[in-house]
C-alpha positions as CSV (number, residue, x, y, z in Angstrom):
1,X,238.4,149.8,-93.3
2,X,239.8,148.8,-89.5
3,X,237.3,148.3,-88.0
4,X,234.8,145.8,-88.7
5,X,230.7,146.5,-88.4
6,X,228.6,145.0,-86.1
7,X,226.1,144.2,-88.3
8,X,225.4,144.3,-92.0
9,X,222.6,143.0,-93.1
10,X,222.5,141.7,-97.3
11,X,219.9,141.3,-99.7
12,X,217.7,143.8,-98.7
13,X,215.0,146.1,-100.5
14,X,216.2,149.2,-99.2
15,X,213.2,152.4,-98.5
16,X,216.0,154.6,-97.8
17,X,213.9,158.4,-98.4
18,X,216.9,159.8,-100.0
19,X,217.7,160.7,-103.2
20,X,215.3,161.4,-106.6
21,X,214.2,157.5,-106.7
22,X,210.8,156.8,-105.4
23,X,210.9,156.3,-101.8
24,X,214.9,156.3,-102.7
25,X,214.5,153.1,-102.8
26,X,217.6,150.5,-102.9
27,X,217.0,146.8,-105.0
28,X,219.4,144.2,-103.6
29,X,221.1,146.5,-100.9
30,X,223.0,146.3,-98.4
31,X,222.8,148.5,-95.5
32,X,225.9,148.6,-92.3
33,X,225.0,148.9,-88.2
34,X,227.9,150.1,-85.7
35,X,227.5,151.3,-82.7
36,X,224.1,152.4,-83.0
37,X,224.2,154.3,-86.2
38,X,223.7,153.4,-89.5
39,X,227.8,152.8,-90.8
40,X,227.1,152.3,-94.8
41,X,224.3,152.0,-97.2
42,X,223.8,151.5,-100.7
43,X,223.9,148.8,-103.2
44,X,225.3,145.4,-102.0
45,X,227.8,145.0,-105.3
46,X,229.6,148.6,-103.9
47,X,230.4,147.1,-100.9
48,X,234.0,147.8,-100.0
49,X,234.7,144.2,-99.5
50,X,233.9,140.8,-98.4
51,X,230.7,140.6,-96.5
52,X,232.1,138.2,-94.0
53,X,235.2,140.2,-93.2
54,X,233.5,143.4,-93.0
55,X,230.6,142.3,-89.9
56,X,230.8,140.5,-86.9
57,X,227.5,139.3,-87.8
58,X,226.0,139.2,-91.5
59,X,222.4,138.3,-92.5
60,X,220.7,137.9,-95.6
61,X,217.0,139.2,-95.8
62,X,216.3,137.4,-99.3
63,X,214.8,140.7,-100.6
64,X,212.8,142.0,-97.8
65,X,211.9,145.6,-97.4
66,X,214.0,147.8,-95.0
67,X,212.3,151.2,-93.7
68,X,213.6,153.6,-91.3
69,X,211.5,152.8,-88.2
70,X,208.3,154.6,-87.9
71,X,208.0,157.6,-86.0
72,X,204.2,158.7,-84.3
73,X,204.8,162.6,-84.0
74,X,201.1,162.6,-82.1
75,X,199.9,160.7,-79.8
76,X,197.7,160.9,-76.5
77,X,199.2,157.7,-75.4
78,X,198.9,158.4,-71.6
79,X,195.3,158.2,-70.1
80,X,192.8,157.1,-67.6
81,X,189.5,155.2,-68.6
82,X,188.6,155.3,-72.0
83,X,185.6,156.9,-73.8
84,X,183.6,153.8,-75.8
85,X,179.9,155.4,-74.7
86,X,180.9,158.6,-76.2
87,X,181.1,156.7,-79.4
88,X,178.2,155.3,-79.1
89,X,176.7,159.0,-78.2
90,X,177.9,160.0,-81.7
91,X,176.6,157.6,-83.1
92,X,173.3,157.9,-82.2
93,X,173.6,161.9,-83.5
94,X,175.3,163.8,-80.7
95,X,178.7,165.6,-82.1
96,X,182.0,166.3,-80.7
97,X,181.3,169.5,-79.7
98,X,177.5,168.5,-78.1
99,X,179.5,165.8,-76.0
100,X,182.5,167.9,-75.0
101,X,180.2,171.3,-73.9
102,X,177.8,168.9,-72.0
103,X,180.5,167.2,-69.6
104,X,182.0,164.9,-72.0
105,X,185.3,165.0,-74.2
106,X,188.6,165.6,-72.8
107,X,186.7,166.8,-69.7
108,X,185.6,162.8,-68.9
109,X,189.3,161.9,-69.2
110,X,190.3,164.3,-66.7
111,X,188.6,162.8,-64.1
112,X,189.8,159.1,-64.8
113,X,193.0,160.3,-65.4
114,X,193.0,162.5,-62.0
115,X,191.8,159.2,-60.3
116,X,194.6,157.0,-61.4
117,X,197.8,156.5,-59.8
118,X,201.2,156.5,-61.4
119,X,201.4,153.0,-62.1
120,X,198.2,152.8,-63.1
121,X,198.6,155.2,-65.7
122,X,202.1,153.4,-66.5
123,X,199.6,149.5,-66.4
124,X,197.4,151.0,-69.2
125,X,199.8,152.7,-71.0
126,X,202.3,150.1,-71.8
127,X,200.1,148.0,-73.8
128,X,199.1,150.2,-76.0
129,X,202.9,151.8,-76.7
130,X,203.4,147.8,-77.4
131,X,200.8,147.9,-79.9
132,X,203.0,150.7,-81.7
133,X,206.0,149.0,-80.9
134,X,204.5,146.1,-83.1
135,X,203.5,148.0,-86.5
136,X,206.7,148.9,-86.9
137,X,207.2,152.5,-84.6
138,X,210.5,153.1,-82.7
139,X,209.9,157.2,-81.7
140,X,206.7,157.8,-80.1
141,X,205.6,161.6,-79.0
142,X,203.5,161.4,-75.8
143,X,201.4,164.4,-74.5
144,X,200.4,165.4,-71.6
145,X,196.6,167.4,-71.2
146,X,194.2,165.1,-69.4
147,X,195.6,166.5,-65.9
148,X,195.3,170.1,-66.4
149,X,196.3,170.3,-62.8
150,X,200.4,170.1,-61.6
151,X,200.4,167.1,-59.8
152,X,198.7,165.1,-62.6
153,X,199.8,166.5,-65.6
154,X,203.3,165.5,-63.9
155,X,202.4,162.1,-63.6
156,X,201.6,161.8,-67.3
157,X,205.0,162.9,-68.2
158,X,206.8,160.4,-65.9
159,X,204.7,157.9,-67.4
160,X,205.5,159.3,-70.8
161,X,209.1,158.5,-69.6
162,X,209.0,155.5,-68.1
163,X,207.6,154.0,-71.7
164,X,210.7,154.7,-73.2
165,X,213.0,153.6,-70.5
166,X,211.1,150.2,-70.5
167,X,210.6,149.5,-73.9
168,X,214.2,151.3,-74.8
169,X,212.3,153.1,-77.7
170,X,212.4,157.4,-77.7
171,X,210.1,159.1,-76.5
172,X,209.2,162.8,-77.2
173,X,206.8,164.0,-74.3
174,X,204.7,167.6,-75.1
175,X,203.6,169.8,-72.3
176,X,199.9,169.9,-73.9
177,X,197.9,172.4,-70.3
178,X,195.7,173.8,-72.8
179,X,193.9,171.0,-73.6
180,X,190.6,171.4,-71.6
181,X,189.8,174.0,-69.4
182,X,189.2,171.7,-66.0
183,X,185.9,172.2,-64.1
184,X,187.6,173.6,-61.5
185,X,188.4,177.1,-63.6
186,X,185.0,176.5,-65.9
187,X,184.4,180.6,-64.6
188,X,187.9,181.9,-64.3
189,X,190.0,181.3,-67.7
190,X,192.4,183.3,-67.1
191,X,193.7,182.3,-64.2
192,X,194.3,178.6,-65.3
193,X,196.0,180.1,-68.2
194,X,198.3,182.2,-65.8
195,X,198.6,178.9,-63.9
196,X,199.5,177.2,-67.3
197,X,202.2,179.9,-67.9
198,X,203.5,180.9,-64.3
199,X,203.5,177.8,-62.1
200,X,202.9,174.5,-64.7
201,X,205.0,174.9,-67.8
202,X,208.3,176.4,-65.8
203,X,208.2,173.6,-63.3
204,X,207.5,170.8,-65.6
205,X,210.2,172.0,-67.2
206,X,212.6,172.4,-64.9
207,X,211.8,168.8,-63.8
208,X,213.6,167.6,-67.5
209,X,209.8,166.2,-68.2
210,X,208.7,168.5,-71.2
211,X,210.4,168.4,-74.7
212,X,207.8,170.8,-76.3
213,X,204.7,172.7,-75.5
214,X,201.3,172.4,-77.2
215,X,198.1,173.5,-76.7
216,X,194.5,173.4,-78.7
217,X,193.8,176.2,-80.0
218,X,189.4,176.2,-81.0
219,X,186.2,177.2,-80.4
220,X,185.9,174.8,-77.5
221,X,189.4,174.6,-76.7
222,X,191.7,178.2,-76.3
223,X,191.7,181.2,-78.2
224,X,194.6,182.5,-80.0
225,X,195.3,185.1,-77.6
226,X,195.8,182.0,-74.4
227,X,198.1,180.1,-77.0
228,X,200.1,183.3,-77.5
229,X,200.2,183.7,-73.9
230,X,201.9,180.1,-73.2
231,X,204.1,180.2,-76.6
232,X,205.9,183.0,-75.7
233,X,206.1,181.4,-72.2
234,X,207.5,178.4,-73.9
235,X,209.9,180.1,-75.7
236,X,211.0,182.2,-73.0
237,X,212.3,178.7,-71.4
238,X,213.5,177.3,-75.2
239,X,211.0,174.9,-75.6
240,X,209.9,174.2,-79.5
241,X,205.9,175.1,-80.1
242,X,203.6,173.4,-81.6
243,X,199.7,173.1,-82.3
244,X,196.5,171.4,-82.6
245,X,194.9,173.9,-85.4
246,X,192.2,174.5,-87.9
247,X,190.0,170.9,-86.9
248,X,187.1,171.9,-86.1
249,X,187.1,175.8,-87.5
250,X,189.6,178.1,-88.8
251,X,191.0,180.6,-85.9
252,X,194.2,181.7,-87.8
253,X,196.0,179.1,-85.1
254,X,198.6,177.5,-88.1
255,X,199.7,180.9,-88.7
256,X,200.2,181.6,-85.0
257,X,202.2,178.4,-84.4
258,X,204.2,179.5,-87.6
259,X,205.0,182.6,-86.5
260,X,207.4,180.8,-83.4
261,X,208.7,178.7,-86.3
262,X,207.0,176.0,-84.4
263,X,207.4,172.5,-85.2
264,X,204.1,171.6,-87.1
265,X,200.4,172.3,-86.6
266,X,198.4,169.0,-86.9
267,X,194.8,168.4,-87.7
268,X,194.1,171.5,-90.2
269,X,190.4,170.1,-91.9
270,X,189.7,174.0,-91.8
271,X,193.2,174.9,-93.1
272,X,193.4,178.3,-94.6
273,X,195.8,179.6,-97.9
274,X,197.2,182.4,-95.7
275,X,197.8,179.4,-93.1
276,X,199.4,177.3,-95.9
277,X,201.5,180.2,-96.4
278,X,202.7,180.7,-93.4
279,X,203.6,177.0,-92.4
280,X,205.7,177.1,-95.7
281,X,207.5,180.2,-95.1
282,X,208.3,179.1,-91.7
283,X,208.7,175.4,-92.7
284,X,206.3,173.9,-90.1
285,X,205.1,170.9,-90.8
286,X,201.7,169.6,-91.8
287,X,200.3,166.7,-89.7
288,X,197.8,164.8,-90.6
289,X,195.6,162.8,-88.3
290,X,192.9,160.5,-90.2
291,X,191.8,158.4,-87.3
292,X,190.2,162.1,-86.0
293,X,188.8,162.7,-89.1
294,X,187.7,159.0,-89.6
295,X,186.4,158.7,-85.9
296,X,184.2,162.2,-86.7
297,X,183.1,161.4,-89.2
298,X,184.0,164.9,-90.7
299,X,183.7,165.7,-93.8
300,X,185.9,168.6,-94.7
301,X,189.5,167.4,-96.2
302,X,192.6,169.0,-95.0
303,X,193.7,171.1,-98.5
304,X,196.0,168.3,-99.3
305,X,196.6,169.8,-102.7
306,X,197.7,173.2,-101.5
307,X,199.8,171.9,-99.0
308,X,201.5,170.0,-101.8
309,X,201.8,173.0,-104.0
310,X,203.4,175.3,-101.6
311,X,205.7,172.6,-100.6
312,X,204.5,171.8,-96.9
313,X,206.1,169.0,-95.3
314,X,203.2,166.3,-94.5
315,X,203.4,163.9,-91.6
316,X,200.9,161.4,-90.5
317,X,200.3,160.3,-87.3
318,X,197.2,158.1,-85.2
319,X,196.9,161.0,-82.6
320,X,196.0,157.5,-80.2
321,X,193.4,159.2,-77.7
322,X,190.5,157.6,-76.0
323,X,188.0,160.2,-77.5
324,X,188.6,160.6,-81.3
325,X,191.4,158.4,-82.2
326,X,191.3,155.6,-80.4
327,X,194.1,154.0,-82.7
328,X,197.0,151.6,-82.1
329,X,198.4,151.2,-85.7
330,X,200.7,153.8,-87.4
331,X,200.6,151.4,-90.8
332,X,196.8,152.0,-90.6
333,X,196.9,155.6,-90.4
334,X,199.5,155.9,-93.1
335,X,196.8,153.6,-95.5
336,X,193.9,155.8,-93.7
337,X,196.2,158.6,-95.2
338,X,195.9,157.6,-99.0
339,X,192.3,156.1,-98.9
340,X,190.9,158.9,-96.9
341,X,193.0,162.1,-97.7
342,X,194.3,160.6,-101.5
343,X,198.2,161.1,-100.3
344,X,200.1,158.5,-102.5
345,X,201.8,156.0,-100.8
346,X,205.2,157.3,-100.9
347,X,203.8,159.9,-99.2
348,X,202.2,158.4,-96.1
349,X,205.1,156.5,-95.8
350,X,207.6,159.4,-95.9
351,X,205.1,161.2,-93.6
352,X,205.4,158.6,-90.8
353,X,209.6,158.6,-91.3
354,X,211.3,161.2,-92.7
355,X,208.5,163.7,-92.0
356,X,207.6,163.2,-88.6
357,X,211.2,163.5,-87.5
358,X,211.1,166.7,-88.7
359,X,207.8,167.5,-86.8
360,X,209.8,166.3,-84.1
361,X,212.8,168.6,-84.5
362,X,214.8,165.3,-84.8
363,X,217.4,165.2,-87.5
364,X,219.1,162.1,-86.5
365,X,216.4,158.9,-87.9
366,X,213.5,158.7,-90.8
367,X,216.1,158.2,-93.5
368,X,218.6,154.9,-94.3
369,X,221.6,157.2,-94.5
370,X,225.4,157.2,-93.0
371,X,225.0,158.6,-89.6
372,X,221.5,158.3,-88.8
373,X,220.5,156.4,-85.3
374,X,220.3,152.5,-86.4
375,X,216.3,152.7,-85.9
376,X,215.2,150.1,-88.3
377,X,212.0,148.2,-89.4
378,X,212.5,144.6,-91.5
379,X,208.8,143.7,-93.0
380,X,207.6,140.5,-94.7
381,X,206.9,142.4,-97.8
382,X,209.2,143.6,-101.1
383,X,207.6,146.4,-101.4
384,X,206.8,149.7,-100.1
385,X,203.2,150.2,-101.1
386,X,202.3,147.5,-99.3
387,X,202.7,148.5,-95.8
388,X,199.9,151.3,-96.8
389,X,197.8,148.2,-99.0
390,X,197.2,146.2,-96.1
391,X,194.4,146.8,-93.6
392,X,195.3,145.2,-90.6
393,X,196.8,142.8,-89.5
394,X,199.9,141.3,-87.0
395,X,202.0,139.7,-89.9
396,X,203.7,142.7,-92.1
397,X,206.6,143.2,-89.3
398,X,209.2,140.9,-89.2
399,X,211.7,142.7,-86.4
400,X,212.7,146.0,-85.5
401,X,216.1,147.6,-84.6
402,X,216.6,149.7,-82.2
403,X,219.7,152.0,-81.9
404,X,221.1,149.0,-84.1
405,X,219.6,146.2,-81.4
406,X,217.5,143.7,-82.4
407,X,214.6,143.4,-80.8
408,X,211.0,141.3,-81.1
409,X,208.1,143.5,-81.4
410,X,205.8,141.2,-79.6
411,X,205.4,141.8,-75.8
């Protein structure tokens, strides 16, 4: 070895996700930084040296646990207002779909959204990306969708990328115009969709502001046909597909989404077998969002067992939204994962690393291996389980890295 590491850090419970171990997990390892990518890993007596002659700087972590940093694959971060009296509404026996066909919903949020400027957007925002920040996440998706006009749905995704300039984390943004049809086009659908496909996607686009395309495919949402309309749209300009499917009923959208090899379908309560099937053979990915399902109060699990036996890859993510998910922990929605959809802990946790990378299309982070970007979480725990045990609280992360740079987590 020439050249020494800039950081190696010694003593460490190692969550690595590779290998036939559970959670390929490392006792007493030691795991390399350089130049913002993980340089060696493994256990700490196969080091190829001394430790001090190896690192400019060498730390011992007296057995604390070492994850890959967490990654949110779905998120709403960017938003106007917020929606606490519709939670009160349902509540009191109004559901989602009462709310969202009598004005309410994503509907609400246009307008606040609509109203704000771009640093306002950017104000709001940046707290709540620091509340991610803290539990441990260093990849955040953002989507777009509470604009649903050009000017507005641009301002989202310049928000979306300001985050991650500020805060120095990634940020995926997702071209989400069918989210809501807007008021403006309640009697003409298909010309917002042909606005969607014609004028929206290719210029937000060409901009360098969209990374993927989405839409939500449902009852009160867009039929298949629309989402076929903008997928091939998107793929016309090489953008990766993905889809809010199956939540609310089952309109065949996960086998859509699967058919453009798209990156994962997310929700899925009303997930069919011939869906299942599909996402398999195409090897979408599964992601499941149990601050929805919690904040509905739904009933109807996603088939958890099927997805399993068909070997779907499951993510998990806090879909953070002012209607239905108002949610601001990624650690919670991993535990929401095992309490509410029975997912063991190993998988949460490889559903909010190694996983949602994938629904990401990044193969660069959610493992400890040679290579990967140096995106690292150190918690003040030994073991994994307990970063899904936990409810709450501000004291499980000790630090995150970065692209190998430490940084605080707190504001």
């Amino acid at each position: 070895m020439t050249t020494r590491w800039d950081h190696l850090l010694l003593d460490a419970t190692l969550a690595t996700f590779v290998g036939e171990a559970p959670y390929g997990l490392i006792e007493n390892g030691a795991i390399a930084l350089h130049q913002g990518r993980i340089a060696w890993v493994g256990p700490q007596r196969e080091l190829p040296g001394d430790a001090e002659t190896l690192a400019t700087r060498v730390d011992y972590l007296d057995g604390a646990l070492v994850t890959p940093g967490l990654i949110d694959c779905h998120t709403h971060l960017v938003f106007g207002g917020n929606r606490a009296h519709e939670f009160d509404l349902r509540l009191n026996g109004a559901s989602y779909e009462e709310i969202a066909r009598a004005g309410g919903g994503i509907v609400s949020t246009v307008k606040a959204t609509r109203e704000a400027s771009e640093d306002a957007l950017f104000a709001q925002a940046l707290p709540r990306a620091h509340a991610l920040l803290a539990d441990g996440v260093t990849t955040i998706e953002i989507k777009s969708g509470y604009g649903l006009d050009l000017d507005t749905e641009r301002r989202m995704l310049r928000v979306a990328r300001r985050l991650g300039k500020a805060l120095d984390i990634t940020v995926r943004t997702t071209f989400l115009g069918l989210h809501a049809l807007p008021p403006e086009f309640r009697d003409d659908r298909d010309t917002y969709v042909d606005l969607v496909c014609d004028v929206m996607l290719p210029t937000l686009a060409g901009e360098g502001l969209v990374d993927a395309v989405d839409a939500f495919c449902e009852n009160i949402g867009f039929t298949p046909a629309e989402t076929l309309r903008v997928f091939e749209r998107a793929t016309q300009l090489g953008l990766p597909v993905k889809l809010h499917a199956e939540q609310l009923s089952d309109l065949d959208g996960a086998a859509l989404v699967a058919s453009f090899n798209g990156l994962s379908a997310d929700h899925l309560e009303h997930l069919s077998e011939h869906g299942v099937h599909a996402m398999a053979h195409a090897g979408t990915v599964a992601v499941l969002l149990p601050g929805a399902y919690y904040a509905l109060r739904e009933t109807k699990l996603p088939p958890i067992a099927s997805l399993r036996e068909h070997g779907v890859a499951m993510a998990v993510a806090t879909d953070c939204n002012p209607g239905t998910s108002p949610l601001l922990s990624l650690r919670l929605a991993a535990g929401m994962a095992c309490t509410l959809f029975r997912l063991t802990p190993e998988e949460a946790l490889r559903g909010v690393t190694v996983h949602a990378a994938k629904a990401l299309g990044l193969a660069d982070r959610g493992t400890l291996a040679v290579g990967q970007r140096a995106d690292l979480a150190r918690w003040n725990v030994h073991s994994p389980a307990e970063l899904c045990y936990w409810i709450g609280g501000s004291n499980v992360l000790r630090e995150i890295f970065l692209g190998g740079e430490l940084l605080s987590p707190e504001p």
